[in-house]
N, C-alpha and C positions, 0 to 999 in steps of 0.2 A: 481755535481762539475762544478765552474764557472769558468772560464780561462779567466782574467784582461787583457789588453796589454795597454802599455804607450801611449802615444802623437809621433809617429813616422809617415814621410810618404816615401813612395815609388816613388823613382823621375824617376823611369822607368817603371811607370804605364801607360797602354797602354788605353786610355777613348773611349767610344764609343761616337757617334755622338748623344747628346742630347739638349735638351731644355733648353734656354734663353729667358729673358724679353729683348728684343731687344731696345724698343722706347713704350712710352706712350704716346696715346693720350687724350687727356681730350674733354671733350664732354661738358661740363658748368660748373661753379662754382658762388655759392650763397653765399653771403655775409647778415649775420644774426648778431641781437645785443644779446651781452649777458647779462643775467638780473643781476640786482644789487647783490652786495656783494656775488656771485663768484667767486670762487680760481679758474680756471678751469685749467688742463695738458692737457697734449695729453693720458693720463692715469688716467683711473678711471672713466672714464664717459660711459653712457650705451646710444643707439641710436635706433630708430624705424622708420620706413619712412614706411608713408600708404600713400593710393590715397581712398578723401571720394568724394563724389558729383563731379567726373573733378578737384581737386584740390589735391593736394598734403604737405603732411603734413610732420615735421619731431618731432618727440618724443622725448625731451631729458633729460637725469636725470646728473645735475652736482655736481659729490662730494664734498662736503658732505650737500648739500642743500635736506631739506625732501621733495621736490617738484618733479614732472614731468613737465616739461614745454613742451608746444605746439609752434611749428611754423609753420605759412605758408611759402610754398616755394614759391608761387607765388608772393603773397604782400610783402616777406620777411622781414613779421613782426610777433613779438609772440601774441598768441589768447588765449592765457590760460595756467594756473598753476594746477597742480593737487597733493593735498595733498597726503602724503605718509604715508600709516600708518604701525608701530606705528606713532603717531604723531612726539615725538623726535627720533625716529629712522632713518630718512634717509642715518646718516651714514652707517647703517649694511647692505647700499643694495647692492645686488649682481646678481640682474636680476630682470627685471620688458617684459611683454610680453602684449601688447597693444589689445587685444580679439575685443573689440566691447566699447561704452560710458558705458556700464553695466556690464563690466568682462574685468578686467584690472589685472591680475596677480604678483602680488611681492614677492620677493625671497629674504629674509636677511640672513645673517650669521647671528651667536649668538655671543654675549657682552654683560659685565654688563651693557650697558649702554641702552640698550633698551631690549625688554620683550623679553628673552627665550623659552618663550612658544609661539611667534608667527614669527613663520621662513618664515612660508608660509601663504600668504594672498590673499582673491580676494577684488575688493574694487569698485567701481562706478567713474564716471567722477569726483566726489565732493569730491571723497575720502573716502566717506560713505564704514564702512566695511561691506562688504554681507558675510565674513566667514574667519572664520581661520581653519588653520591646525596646531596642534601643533605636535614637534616631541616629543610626550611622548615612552620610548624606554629607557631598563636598562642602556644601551652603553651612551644616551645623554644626556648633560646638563637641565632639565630644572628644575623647581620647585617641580614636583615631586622628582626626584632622589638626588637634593639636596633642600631641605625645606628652609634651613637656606639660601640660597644664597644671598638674600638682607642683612643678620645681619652683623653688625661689625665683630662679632666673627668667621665667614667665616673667612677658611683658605687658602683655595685650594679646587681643583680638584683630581680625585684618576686620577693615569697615565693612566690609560686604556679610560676615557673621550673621549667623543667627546666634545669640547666646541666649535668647526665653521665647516660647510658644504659648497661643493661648488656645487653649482650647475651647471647643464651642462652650460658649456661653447659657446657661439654663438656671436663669430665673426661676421661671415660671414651670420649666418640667423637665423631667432625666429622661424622659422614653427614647429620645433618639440620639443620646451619645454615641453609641456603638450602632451606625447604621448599616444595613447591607455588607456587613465584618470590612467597615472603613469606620476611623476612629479621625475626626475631622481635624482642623486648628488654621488658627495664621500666623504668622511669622511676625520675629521684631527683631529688626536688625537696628544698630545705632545711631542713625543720621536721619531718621525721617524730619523732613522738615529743611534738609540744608540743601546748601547747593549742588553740593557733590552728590545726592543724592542718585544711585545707580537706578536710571527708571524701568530697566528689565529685572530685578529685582521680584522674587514673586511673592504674594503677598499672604495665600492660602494655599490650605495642602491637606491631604490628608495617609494616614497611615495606613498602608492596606495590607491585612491582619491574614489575609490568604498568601498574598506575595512575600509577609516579612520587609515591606519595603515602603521607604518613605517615595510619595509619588507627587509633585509640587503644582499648582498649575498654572499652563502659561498664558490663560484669557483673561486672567484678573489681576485688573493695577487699581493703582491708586485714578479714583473719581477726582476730577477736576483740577490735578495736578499742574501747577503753574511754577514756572522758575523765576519768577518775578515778587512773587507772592508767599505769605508763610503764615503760617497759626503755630501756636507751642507744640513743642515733641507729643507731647500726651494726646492729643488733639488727632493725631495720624492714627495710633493705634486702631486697628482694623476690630472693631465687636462682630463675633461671627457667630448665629441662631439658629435652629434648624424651624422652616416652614410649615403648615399646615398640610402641604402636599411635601416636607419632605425634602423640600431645596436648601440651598446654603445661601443666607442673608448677609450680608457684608457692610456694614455702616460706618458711618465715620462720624468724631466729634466735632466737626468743621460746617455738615450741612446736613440736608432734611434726605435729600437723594441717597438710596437703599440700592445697592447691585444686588439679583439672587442670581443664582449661579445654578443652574440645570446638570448636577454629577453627574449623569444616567450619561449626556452627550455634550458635555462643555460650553453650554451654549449660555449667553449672558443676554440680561433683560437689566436694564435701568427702571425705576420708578421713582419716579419725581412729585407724583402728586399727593404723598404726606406731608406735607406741611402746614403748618399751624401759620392762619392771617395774621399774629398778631408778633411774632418774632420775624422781623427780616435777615438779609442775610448776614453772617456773620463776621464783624471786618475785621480784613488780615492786617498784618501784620508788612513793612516793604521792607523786610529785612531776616535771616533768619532768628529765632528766638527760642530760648528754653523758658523765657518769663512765663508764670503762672498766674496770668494775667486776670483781671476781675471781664473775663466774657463768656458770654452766655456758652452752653454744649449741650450736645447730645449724648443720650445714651444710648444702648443698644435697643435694639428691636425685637420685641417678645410676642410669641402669640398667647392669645388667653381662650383655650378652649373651653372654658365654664362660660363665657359670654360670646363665643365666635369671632372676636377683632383682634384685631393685633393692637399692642400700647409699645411708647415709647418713651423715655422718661428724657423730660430735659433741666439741666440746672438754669436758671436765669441769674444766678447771680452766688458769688464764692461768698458772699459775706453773709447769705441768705440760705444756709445749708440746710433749715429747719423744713424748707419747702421743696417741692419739685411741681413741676409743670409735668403733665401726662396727658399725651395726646391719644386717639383713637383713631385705627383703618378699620373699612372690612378688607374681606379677605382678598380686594383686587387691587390695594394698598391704596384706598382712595380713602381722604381724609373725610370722619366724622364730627370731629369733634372736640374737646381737652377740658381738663381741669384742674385747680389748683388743690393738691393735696398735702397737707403735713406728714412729716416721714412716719409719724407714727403708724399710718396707712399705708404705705406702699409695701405693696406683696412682695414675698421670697420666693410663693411657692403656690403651686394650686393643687388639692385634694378634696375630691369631688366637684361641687359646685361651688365650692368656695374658696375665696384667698388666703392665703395662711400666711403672717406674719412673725417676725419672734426677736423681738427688745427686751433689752436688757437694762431694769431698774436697779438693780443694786450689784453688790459684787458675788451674790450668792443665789442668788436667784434668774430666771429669766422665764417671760407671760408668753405662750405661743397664744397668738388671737387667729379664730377662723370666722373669716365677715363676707358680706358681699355687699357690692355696690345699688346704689340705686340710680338711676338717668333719670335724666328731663333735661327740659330743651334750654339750651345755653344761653344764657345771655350776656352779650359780649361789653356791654359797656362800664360793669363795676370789674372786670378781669382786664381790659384793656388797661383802665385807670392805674390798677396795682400792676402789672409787667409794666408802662409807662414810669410810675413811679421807681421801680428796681432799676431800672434799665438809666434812668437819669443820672443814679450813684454809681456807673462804669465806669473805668476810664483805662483803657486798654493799654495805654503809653507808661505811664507812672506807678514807678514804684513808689509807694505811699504807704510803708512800712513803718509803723510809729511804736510806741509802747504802752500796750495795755494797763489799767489800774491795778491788776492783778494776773499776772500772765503763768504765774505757777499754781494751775488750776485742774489739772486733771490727775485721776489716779494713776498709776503708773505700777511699773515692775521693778526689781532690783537691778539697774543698770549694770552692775559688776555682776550679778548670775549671767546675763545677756552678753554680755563683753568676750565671758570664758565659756561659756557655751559654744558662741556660736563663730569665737575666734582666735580661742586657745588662747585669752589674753590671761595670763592669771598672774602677774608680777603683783608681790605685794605693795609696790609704791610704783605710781606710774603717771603721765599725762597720757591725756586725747584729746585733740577738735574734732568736732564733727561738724562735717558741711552737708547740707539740706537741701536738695537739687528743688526742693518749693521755698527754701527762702527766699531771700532778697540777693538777685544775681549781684551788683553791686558790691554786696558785703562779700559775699562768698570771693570773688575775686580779687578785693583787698586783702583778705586772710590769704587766699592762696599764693599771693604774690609775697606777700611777706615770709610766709613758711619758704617759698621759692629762692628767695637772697640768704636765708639764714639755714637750707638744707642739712649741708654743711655741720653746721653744731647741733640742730635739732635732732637729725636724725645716731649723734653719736655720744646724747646721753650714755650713760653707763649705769649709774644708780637707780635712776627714775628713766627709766624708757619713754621717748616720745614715738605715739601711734596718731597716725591721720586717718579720721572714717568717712567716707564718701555715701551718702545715704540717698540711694534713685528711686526711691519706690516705685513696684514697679514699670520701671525702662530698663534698658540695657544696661551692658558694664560697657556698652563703650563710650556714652556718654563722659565718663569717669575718666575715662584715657583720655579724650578728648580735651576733655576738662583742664589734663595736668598737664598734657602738651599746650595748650594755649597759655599758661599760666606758667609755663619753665619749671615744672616739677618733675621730677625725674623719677622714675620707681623706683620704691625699696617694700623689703617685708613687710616693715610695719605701715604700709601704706594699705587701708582693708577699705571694698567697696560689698555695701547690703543692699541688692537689686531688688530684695520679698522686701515684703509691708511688716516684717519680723519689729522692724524700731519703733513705730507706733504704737507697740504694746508696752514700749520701757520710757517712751519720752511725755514727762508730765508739762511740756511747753506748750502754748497756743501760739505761739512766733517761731518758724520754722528758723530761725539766722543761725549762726557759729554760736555752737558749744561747746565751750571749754569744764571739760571735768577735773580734777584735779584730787588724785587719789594717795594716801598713807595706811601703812601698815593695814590694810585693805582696809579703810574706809576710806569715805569721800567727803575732804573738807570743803570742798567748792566744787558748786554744778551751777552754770549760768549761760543765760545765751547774750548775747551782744548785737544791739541794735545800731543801725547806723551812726547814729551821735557818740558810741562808747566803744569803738573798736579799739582805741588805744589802751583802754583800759584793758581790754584781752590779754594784750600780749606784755602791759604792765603786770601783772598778777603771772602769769604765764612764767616770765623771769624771775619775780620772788619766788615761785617754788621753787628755782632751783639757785638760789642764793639765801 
């Protein structure tokens, strides 16, 4: 029996004297170019810093380019490019771990849009593949389990699927990707969150590189699983870290409680006592939801061996992205401490004794800063006041989706490169919506119903092709199925779902809703998203293109 409690705090909490980021200081920052036709965030990009011959190197992979690029830190110039393979895969990467010029390790998620059967790869400085690893495994996506996956007549996935892996998570350090020749990860099947939810379902696993054999394990579920109760799909996703001794950390965005996981002999330990006094618990949801709701979460759980504790990064609030909350354990996972930090602090990486970060100011450059922190002792009553004040503008229930004064605000990619790239769309006159699994549910399921009545003629354009793109970042593809069966859509070819974080690099929108583009003799006369108030207007303009 699980016992929920609201979003309440206790204003006669009595705090003990702990740990604060006091003052940072930065110790140097390098200023690097960034190579051509680069989206690049502060998200999605992977980092490695070696030292080879007295010189110092930095690794870096930028989404969604199939390359590794090199830079020297000292010339602060780039040295080389290093193919990613699959060759068109660099989108599905999710960890790459720099060995030596002859063992370079890469880690994809699965998508249609690059090969299933090769999740895990070793590869050479040229890119030359020296091996793959497939996860063949009744549970996973590949060619085996489903034969048909490249035909048209592919429908779906069965809900028990695995169609994307994550593999351990590293922040803060690459040392123990490849541990004891077992290559870690957890699993994301489609439905976390719902009722149907299969709870023998395993959650982590790891690949073992002696066997050739994926091996799953059966002592780890989901932490405080209730069928009564629900937080957003995202929210389940298992963040998995490797320990200071070496174990496997297991977290979730829901609560403060860490399972590690003892490989050597399977044996499982709960820790409950990180948490921060000043976030209670987090309230569910009585209903299943995909809503991308304005509440608080967690992040994974990182150890920081330049200061001996582990941190944990928490958002408090979606409207408040500039900030993170960051808590501190020691090493028996008992809580020290937290602070509020601006993103332009929060580490990527640790090299040496200090943090290494790396933002991105323009669209040709990007500053790696190496800083370290400074403590003293906490005081809880001007931190209180501001997570009080965040936490007052939540409001978990309501979609409160409005329209910004200016919502066509961010730089972006050539949508029609991204279209034919990454889905063979290359008609020169054509329509597409695209639905936003973080819009506004509401909208998304008015557009979908309407495409649903009018299948039919939509999908039997001639002239101008109509395509529907389902955008989950990453969650599964079976959301998407799920999506079209509840909604009376039916599969066809031009029906395309993008599971990788690939579309953020081409979507210059701050309002995730239905986007209608609306394409001639390959340009694009109309790109616009549609807010709740103007959904008519969609499928008004939608119709004039083709009258």
């Amino acid at each position: 029996m699980f016992l929920w409690t609201s979003c309440t705090t206790n204003n006669n909490k009595t705090y003990r004297k702990n740990l604060t980021v006091s003052g940072i200081v930065v110790d140097r920052t390098v200023k690097l170019p960034l190579p051509k036709k680069t989206f690049p965030s502060d998200r999605h990009n992977w980092f490695q810093i070696l030292k080879k011959d007295n010189e110092e190197f930095l690794i870096a992979y930028f989404y969604p380019r199939p390359y590794l690029y090199v830079f020297n830190l000292n010339t602060r110039k780039q040295t080389d490019k290093i193919p990613i393979c699959p060759k068109k895969g660099g989108e599905g990467l999710l960890n790459f771990y720099y060995v030596n010029d002859d063992s370079i390790w890469i880690m994809n998620g699965n998508g249609p849009r690059y090969n299933y059967d090769s999740s895990l790869c070793v590869i050479n400085r040229k890119g030359i593949i020296k091996h793959i690893y497939p996860f063949y495994h009744p549970y996973f996506v590949t060619t085996q389990t489903y034969p048909y996956l490249y035909n048209d007549t592919f429908t779906g996935f069965d809900e028990t699927a695995f169609d994307t892996i994550l593999f351990v998570f590293t922040r803060l350090s690459r040392k123990h990707l490849v541990t004891n020749n077992k290559v870690f990860f957890a699993t994301m099947a489609g439905n976390y969150g719902r009722k149907k939810y299969p709870k023998h379902l395993p959650i982590v696993g790891c690949y073992d590189l002696k066997k050739d054999t994926v091996v799953l394990n059966k002592n780890v579920f989901f932490y405080g699983f209730s069928d009564t109760l629900f937080y957003p799909e995202s929210f389940y996703y298992p963040s998995i870290t490797m320990s200071h001794r070496h174990t496997l950390l297991i977290s979730y965005g829901y609560t403060h409680a860490v399972t590690e996981l003892f490989t050597n002999k399977d044996s499982v330990v709960i820790h409950k006592r990180f948490q921060s006094p000043l976030i209670d618990t987090i309230k569910p949801f009585l209903h299943p939801t995909s809503d991308q709701s304005d509440l608080p979460i967690y992040y994974g759980l990182y150890y920081a061996s330049n200061i001996y504790k582990y941190i944990r990064f928490v958002r408090l609030s979606s409207k408040r992205k500039e900030i993170r909350f960051m808590l501190f354990a020691d090493t028996n996972f008992n809580y020290l401490g937290e602070a509020v930090l601006d993103n332009e602090y929060i580490p990527d990486y640790i090299y040496g004794n200090d943090f290494v970060n790396i933002r991105f100011f323009s669209r040709d450059s990007m500053i790696v800063r190496f800083f370290r922190f400074q403590f003293d002792t906490l005081d809880y009553d001007p931190v209180k006041h501001y997570v009080d004040s965040i936490m007052q503008n939540s409001n978990a229930e309501n979609c409160n989706i409005t329209s910004p004064e200016n919502n066509n605000v961010i730089p972006a990619g050539n949508i029609l490169e991204y279209l034919e790239e990454k889905f063979s769309i290359a008609d020169s006159s054509f329509s597409i919506i695209i639905l936003n699994k973080n819009g506004c549910g509401g909208c998304n399921e008015y557009v979908a119903k309407m495409i649903a009545l009018n299948q039919n003629v939509f999908f039997n354009y001639k002239t101008y092709p109509f395509y529907l793109l389902f955008v989950t970042a990453g969650t599964s593809h079976n959301w998407a199925n799920r999506f079209m069966k509840i909604n009376g859509i039916k599969y066809h070819r031009h029906i395309k779902v993008d599971t990788t974080q690939i579309y953020s690099s081409y979507d210059p929108f701050v309002i995730k809703n239905p986007r209608l583009i609306l394409v001639k003799n390959r340009k694009v006369v109309s790109d616009t998203v549609y807010m709740p108030d103007n959904l008519e207007l969609l499928f008004d303009r939608f119709i004039n293109f083709y009258h």
